[in-house]
Structure formats: C-alpha cells, structure tokens
C-alpha positions in Angstrom: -13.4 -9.7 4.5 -15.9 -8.3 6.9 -14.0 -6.6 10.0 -10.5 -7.0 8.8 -8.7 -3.8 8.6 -5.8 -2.9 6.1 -2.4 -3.2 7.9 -1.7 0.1 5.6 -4.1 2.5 6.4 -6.0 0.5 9.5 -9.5 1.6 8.0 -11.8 -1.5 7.4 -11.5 -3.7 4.6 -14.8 -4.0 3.4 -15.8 -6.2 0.1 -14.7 -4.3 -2.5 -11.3 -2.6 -3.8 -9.4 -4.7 -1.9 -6.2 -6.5 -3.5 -3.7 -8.7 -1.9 0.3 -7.3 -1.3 3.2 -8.9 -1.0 5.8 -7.3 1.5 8.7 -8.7 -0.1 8.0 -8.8 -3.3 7.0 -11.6 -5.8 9.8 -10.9 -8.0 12.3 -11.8 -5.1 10.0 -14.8 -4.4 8.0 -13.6 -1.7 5.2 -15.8 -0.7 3.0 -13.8 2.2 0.5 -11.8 0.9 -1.4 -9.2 2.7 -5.4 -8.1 2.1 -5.4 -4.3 2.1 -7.3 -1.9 0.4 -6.6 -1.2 -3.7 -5.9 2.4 -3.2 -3.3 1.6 -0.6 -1.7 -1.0 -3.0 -1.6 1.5 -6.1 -0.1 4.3 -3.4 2.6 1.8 -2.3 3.4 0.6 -5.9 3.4 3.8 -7.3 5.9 5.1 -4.8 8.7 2.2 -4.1 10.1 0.2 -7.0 10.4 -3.6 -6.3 14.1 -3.6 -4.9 13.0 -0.6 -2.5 10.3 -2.8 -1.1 13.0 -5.7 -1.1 15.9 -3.5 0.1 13.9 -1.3 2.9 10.0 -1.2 2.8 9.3 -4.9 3.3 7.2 -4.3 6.6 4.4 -2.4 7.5 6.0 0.1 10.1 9.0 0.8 7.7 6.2 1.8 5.2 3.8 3.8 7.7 7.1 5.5 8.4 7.7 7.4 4.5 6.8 10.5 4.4 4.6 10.2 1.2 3.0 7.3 2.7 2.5 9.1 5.7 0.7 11.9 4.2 -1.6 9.7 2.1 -2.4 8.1 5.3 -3.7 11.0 6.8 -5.7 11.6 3.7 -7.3 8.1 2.6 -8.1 7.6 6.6 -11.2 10.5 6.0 -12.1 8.3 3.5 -15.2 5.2 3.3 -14.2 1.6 3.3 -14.7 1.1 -0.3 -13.2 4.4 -1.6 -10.9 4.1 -4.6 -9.3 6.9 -7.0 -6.7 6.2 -9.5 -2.8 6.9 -7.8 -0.3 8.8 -10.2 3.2 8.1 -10.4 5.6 9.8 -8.0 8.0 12.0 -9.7 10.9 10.2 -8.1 10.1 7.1 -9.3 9.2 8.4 -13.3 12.9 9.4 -13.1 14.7 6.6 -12.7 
C-alpha cells in the first residue's frame, strides 16, 4: 500500500487495517473495489444499507457529503494510519 491514501478519509493507507470497498455493491454485482482503511469500511457499512449505497452513496463525494460520515471524518482524520476501533451500528439503520 505504501503512499496510497483512502479515498474516504484521504489519510494514508499504510499496511495494516486496510480492507477493500465496493462502491456499488457486490450484491448488485459491483465489480470495482476500493483499498481504504477498515475503520472507514465498518463506518460506511454500519451507516448505509446495501440498496442506499446502490440507490445514492455509490461515489466517494456523495458519501464525504452525509453528515455522519462527515463528522467521522473530522474525527478519524486526528487519527494514525493504522488506527482501528470497532464502529457501532447507527440507530437509523437498527430500525429498519
């Protein structure tokens, strides 16, 4: 991974925590996956169900531009390369 940065957050990859996403999802057969950083795939996950990221969050911008995301953004970007902390479940996405 070296200098790549996570299209997420834009903090450096590093070599460890890092997973692969897929903007639209696997489910819907999406084939182009994305390195970014395993915290940042838990947040995104945790947040969207499938058909959201299908329906609405399929690109980078359109998730930088959620609020929640937003926020965590602001928060993980304080945070070292390799950083990882387990992401609860939104409320709004237990409910449904």
């Amino acid at each position: 991974m070296t200098e790549e940065t996570c299209p997420l957050c834009g903090r450096t990859l590093g070599d460890v925590n890092v997973d692969r996403h897929h903007l639209v999802p696997k489910t819907f057969k999406g084939k182009e996956q994305f390195f970014v950083h395993k915290i940042c795939h838990r947040k995104i996950h945790s947040v969207f169900t499938e058909r959201e990221l299908l329906q609405k969050y399929h690109t980078w911008a359109a998730l930088q531009g959620h609020p929640d995301i937003h926020v965590f953004i602001a928060w993980v970007a304080r945070k070292p390369a390799a950083f990882y902390a387990t992401t609860a479940t939104s409320n709004k996405k237990k409910a449904r």
